[in-house]
N, CA, C and O atoms as a printed pandas DataFrame, in Angstrom:
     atom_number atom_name residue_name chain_id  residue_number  x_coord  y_coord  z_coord
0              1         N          UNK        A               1    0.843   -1.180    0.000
1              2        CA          UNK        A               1    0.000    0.000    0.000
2              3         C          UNK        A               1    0.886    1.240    0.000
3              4         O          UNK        A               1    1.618    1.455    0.966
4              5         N          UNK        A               2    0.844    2.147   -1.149
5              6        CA          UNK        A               2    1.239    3.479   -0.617
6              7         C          UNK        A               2    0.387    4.533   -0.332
7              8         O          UNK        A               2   -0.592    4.987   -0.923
8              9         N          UNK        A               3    1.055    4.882    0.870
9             10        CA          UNK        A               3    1.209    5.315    2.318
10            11         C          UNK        A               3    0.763    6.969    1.557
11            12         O          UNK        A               3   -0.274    7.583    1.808
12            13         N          UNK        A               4    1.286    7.184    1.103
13            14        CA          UNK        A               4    1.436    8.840    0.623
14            15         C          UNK        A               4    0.354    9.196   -0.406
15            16         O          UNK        A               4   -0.250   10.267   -0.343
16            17         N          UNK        A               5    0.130    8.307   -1.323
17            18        CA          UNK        A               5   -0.893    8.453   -2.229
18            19         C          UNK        A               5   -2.393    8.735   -1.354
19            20         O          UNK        A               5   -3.287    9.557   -1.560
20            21         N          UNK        A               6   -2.216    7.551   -0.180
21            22        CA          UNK        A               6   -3.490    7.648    0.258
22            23         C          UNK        A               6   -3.869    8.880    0.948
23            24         O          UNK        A               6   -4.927    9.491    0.800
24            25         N          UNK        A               7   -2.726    9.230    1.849
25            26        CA          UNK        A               7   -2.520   10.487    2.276
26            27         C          UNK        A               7   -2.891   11.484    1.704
27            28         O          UNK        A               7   -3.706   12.273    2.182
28            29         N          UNK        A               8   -2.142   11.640    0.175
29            30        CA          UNK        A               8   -2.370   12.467   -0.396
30            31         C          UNK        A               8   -4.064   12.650   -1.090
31            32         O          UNK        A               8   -4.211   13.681   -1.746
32            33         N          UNK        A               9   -5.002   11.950   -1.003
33            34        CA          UNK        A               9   -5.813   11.206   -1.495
34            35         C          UNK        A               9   -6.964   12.123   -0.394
35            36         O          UNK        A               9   -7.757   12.989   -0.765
36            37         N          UNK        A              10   -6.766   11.644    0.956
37            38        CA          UNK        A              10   -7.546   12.240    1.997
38            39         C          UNK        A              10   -7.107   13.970    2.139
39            40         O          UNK        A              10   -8.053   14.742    2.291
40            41         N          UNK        A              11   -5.815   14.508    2.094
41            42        CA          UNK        A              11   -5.971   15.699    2.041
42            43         C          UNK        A              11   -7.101   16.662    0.872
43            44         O          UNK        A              11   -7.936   17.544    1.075
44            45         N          UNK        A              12   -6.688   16.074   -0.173
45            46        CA          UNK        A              12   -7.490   16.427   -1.261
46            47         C          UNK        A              12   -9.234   16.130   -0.840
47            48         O          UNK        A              12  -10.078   17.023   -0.758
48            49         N          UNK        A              13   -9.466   14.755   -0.627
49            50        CA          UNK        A              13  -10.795   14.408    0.002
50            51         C          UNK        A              13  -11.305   16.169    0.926
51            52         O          UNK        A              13  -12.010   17.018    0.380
52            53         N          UNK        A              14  -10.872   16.266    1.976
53            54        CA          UNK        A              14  -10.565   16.989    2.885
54            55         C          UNK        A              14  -10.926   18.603    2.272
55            56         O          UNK        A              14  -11.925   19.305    2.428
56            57         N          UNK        A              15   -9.808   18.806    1.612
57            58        CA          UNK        A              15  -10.189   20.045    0.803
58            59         C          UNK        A              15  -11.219   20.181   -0.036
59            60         O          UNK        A              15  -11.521   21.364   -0.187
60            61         N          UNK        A              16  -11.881   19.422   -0.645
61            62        CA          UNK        A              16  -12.472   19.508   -1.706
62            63         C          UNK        A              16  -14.248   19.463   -0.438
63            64         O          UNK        A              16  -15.393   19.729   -0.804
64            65         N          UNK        A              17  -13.896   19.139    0.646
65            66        CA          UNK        A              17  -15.168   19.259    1.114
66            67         C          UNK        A              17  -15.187   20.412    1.848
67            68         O          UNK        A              17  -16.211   21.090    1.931
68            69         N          UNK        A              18  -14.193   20.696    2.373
69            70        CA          UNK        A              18  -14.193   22.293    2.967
70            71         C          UNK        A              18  -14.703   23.181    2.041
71            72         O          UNK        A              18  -15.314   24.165    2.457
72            73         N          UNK        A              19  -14.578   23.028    1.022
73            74        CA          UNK        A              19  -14.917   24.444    0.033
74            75         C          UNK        A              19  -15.881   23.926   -0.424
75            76         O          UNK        A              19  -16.438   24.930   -0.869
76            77         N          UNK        A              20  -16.503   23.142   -0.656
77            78        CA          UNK        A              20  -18.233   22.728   -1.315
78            79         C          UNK        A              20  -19.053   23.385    0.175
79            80         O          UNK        A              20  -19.981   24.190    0.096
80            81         N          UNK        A              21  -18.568   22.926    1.329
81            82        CA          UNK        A              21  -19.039   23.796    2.641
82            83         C          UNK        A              21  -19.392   24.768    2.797
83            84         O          UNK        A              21  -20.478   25.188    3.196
84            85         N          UNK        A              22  -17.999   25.511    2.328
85            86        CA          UNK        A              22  -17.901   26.698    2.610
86            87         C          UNK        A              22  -18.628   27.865    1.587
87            88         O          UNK        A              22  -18.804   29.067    1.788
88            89         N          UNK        A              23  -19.011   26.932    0.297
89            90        CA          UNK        A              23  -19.623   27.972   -0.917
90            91         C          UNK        A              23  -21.067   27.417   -0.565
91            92         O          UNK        A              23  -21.947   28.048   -1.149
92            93         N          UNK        A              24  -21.536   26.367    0.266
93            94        CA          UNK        A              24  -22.986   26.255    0.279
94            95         C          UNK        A              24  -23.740   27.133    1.360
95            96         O          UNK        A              24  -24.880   27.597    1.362
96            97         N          UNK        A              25  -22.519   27.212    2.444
97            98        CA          UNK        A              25  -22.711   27.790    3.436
98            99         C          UNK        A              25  -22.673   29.621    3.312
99           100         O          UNK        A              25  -23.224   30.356    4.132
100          101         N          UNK        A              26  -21.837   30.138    2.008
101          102        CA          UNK        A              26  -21.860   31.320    2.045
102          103         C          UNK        A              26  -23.332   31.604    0.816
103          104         O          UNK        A              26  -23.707   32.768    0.674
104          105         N          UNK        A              27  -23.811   30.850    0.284
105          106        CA          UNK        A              27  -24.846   31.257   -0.179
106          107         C          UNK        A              27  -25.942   31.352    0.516
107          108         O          UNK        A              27  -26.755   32.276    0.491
108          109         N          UNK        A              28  -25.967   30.354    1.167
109          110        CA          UNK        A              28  -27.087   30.200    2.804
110          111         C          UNK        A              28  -27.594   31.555    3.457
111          112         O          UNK        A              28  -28.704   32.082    3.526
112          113         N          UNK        A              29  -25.990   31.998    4.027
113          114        CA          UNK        A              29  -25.689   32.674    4.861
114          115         C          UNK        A              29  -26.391   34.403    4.186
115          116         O          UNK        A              29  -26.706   35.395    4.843
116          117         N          UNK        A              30  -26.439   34.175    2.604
117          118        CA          UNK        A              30  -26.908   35.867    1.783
118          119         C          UNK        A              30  -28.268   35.669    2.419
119          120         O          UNK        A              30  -28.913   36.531    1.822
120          121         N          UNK        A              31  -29.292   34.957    3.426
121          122        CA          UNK        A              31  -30.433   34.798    3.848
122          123         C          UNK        A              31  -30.493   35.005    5.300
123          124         O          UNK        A              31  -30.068   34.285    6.204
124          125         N          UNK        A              32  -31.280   36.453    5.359
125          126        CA          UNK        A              32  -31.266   37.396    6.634
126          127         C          UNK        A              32  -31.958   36.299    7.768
127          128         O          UNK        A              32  -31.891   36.607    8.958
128          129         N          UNK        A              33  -32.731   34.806    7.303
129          130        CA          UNK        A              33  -33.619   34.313    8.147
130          131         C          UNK        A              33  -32.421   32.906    8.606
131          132         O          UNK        A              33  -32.504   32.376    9.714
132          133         N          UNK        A              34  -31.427   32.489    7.622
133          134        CA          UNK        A              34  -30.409   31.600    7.635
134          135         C          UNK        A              34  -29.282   31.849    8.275
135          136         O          UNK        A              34  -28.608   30.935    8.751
136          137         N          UNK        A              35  -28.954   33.080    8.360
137          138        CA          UNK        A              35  -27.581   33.739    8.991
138          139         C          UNK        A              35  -27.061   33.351   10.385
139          140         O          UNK        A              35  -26.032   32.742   10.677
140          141         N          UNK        A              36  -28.139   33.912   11.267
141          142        CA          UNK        A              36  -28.006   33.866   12.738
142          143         C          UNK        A              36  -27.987   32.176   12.888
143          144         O          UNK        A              36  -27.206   31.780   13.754
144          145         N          UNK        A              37  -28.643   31.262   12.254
145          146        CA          UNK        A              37  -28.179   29.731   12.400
146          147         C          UNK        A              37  -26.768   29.569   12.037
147          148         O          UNK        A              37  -25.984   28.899   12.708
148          149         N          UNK        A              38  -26.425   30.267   10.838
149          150        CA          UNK        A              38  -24.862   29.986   10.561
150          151         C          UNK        A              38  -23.603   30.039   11.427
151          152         O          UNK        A              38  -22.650   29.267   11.535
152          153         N          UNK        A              39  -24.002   31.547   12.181
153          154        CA          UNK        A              39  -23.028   32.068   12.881
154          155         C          UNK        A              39  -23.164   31.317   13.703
155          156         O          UNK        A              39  -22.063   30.884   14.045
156          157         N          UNK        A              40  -24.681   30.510   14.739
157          158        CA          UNK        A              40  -24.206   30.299   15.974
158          159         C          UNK        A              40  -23.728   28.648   15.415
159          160         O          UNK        A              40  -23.757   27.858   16.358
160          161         N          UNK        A              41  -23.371   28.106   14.294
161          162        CA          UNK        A              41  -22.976   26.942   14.144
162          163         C          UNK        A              41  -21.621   27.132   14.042
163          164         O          UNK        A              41  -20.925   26.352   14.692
164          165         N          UNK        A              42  -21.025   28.053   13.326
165          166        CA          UNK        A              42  -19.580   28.307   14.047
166          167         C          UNK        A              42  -19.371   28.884   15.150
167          168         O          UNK        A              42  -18.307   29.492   15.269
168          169         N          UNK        A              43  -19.988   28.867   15.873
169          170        CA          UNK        A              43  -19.362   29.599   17.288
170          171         C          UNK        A              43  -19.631   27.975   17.954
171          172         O          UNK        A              43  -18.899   27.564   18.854
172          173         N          UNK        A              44  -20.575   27.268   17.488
173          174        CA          UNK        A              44  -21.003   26.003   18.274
174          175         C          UNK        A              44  -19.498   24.795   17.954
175          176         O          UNK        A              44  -18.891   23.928   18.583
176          177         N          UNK        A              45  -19.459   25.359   16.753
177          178        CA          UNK        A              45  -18.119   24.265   16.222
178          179         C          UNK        A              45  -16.564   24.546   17.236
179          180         O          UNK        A              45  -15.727   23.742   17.647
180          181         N          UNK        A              46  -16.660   25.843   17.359
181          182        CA          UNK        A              46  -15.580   26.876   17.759
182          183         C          UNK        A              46  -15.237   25.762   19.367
183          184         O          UNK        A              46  -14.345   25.054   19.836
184          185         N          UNK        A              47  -16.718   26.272   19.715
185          186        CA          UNK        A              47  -16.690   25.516   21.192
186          187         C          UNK        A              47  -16.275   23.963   21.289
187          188         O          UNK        A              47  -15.420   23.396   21.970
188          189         N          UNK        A              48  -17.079   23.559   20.477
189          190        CA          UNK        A              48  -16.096   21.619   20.697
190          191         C          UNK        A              48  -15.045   21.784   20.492
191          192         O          UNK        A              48  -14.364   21.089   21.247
192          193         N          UNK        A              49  -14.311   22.530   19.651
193          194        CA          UNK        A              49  -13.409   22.186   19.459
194          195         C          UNK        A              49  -11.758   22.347   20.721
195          196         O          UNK        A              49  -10.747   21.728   21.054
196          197         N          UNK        A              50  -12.731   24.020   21.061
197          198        CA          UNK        A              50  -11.922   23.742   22.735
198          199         C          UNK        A              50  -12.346   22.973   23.923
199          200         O          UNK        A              50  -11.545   22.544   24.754
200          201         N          UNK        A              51  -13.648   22.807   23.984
201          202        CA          UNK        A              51  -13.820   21.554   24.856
202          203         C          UNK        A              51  -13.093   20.496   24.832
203          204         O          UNK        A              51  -12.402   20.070   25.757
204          205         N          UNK        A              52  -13.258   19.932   23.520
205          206        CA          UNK        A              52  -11.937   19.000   23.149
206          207         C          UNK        A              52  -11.132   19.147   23.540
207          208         O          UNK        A              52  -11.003   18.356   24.473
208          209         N          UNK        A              53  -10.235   19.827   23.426
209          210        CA          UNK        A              53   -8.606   20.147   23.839
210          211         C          UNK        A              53   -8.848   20.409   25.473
211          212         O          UNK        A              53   -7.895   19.982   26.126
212          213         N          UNK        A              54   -9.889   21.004   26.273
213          214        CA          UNK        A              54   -9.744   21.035   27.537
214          215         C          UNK        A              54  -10.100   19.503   28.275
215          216         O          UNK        A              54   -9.975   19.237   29.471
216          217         N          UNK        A              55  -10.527   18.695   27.300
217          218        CA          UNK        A              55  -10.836   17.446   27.869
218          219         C          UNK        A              55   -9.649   16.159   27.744
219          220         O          UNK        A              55   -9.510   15.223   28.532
220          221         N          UNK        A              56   -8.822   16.454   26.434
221          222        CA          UNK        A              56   -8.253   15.643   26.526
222          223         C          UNK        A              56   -6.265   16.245   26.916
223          224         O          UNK        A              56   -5.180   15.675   26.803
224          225         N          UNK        A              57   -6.682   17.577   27.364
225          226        CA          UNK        A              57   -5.657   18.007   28.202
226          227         C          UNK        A              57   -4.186   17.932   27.433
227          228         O          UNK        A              57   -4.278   18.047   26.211
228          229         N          UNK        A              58   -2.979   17.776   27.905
229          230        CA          UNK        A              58   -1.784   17.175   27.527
230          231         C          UNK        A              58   -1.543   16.122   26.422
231          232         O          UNK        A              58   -0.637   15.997   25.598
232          233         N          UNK        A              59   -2.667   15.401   26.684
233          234        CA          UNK        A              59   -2.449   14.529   25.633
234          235         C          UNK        A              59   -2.991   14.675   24.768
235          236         O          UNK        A              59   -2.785   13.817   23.910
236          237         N          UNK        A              60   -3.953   15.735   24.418
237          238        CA          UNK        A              60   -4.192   16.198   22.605
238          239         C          UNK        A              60   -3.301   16.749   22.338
239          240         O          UNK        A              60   -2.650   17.354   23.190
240          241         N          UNK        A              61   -2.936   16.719   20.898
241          242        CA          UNK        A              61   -2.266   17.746   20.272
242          243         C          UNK        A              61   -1.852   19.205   20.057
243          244         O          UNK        A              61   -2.537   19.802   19.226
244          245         N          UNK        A              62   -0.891   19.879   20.628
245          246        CA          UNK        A              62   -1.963   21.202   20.346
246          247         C          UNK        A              62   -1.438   21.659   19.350
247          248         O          UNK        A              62   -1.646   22.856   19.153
248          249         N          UNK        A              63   -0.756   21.071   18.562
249          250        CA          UNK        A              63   -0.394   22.015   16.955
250          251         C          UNK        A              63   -1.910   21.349   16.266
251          252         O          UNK        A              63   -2.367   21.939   15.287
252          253         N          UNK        A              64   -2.689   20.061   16.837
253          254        CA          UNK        A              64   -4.029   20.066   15.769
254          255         C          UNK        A              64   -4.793   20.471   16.372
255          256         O          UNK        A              64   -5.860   20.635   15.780
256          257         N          UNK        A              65   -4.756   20.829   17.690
257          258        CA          UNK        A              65   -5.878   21.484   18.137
258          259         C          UNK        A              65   -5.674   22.950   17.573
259          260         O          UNK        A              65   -6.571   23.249   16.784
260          261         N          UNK        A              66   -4.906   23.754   17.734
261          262        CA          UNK        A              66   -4.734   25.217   17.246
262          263         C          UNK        A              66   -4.454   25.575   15.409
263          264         O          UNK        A              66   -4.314   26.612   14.761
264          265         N          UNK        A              67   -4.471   24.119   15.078
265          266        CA          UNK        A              67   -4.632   24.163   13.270
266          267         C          UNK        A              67   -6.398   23.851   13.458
267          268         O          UNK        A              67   -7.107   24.573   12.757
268          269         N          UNK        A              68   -7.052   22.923   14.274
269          270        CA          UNK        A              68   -8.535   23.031   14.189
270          271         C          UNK        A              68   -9.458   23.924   14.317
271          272         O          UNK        A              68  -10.516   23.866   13.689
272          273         N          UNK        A              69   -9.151   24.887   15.176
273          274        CA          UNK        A              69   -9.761   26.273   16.070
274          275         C          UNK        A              69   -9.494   27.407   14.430
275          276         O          UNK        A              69  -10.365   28.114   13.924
276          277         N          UNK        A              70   -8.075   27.244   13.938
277          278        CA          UNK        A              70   -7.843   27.994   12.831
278          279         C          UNK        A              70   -8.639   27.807   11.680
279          280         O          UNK        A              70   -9.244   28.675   11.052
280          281         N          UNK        A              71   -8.581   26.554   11.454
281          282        CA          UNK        A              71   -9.691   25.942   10.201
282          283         C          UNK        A              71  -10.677   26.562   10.270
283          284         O          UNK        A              71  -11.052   27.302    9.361
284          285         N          UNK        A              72  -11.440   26.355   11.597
285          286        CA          UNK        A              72  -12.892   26.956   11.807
286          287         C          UNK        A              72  -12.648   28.103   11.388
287          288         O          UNK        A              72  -12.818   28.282   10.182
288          289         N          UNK        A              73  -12.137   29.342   12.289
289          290        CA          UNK        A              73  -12.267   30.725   11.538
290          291         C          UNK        A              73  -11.883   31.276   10.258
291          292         O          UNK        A              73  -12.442   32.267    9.788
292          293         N          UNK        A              74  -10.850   30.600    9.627
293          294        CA          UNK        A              74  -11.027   30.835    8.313
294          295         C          UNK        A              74  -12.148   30.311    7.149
295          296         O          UNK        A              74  -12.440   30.670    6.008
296          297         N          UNK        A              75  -12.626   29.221    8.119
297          298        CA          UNK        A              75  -13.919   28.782    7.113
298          299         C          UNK        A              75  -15.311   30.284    7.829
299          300         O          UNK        A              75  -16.115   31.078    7.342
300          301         N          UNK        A              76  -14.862   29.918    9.044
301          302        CA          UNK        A              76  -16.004   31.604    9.142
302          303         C          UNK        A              76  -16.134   32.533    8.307
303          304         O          UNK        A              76  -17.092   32.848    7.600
304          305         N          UNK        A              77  -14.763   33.113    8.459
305          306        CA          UNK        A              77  -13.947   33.756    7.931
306          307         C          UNK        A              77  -14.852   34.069    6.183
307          308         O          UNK        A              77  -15.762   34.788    5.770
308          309         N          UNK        A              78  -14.259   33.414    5.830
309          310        CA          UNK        A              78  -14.815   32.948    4.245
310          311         C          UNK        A              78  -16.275   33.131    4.008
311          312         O          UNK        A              78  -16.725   33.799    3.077
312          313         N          UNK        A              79  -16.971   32.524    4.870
313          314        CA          UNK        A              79  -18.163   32.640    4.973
314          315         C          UNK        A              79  -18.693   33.496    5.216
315          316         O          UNK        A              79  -19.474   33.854    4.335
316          317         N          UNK        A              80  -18.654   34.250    6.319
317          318        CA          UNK        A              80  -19.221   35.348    7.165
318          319         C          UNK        A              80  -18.846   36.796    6.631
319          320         O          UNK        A              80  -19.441   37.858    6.450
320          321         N          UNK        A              81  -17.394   36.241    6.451
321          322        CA          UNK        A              81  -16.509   37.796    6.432
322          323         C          UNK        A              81  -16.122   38.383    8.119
323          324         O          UNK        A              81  -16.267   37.608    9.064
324          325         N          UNK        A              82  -15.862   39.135    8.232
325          326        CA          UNK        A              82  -15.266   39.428    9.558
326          327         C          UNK        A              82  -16.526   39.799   10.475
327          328         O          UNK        A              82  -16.320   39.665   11.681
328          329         N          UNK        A              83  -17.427   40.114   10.206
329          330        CA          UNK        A              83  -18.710   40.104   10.829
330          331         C          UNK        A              83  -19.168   39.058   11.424
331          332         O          UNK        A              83  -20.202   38.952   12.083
332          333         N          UNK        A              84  -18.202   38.107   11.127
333          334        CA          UNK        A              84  -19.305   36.862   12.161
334          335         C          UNK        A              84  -17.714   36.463   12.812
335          336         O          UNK        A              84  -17.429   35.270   12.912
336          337         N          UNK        A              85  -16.958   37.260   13.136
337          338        CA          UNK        A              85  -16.268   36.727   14.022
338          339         C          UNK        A              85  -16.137   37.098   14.997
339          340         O          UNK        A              85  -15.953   38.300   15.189
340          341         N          UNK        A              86  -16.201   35.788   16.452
341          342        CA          UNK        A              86  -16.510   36.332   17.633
342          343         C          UNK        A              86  -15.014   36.330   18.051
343          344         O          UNK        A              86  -14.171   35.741   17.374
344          345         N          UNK        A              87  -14.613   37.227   19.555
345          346        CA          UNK        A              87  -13.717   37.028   20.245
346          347         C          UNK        A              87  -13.128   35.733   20.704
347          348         O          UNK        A              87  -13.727   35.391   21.724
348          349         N          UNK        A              88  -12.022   34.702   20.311
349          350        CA          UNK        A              88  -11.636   34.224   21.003
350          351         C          UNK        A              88  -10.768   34.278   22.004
351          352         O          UNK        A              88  -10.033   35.264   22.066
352          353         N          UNK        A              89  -10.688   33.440   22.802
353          354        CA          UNK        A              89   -9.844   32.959   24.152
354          355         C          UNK        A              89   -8.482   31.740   23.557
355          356         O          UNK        A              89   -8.491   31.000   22.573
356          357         N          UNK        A              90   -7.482   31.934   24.556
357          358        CA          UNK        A              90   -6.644   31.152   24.136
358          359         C          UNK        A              90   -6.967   29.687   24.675
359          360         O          UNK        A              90   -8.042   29.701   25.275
360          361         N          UNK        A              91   -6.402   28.493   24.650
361          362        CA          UNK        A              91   -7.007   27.191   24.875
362          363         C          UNK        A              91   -5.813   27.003   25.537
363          364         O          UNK        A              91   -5.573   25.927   26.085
């Protein structure tokens, strides 16, 4: 089996669903009655994702926990525009 192809295989997987996301989600989001669900689904994502890291402490990662927290706001980001970004806290 190579190792790298597959790798390479799931990053692409990976990307290619972030941005079908992120363009379904920013068309959504042009809907004054759809919006306020959007935002609080990234702020809801925002939150597991430090729960996570406060739950599994030392032994998560934190270069993927602080590449995960990043993902999210640049998919906000993208989506929202800077208007839907809330204050974070460090983890």
């Amino acid at each position: 089996m190579d190792y790298e192809k597959e790798i390479d295989a799931l990053h692409a997987e990976t990307l290619a669903m972030s941005i079908i996301i992120g363009q379904v989600l920013s068309k959504l989001a042009t809907n004054p009655l759809l919006r306020p669900s959007i935002v609080e689904g990234f702020n809801q994502a925002a939150e597991v994702a430090d729960s996570v890291a406060i739950r599994f402490g030392k032994s998560a990662s934190p270069g993927l926990t602080v590449k995960t927290i990043r993902i999210i706001e640049e998919i906000r980001t993208a989506v929202l525009g800077n208007e839907g970004k809330q204050p974070r806290h460090q983890v």
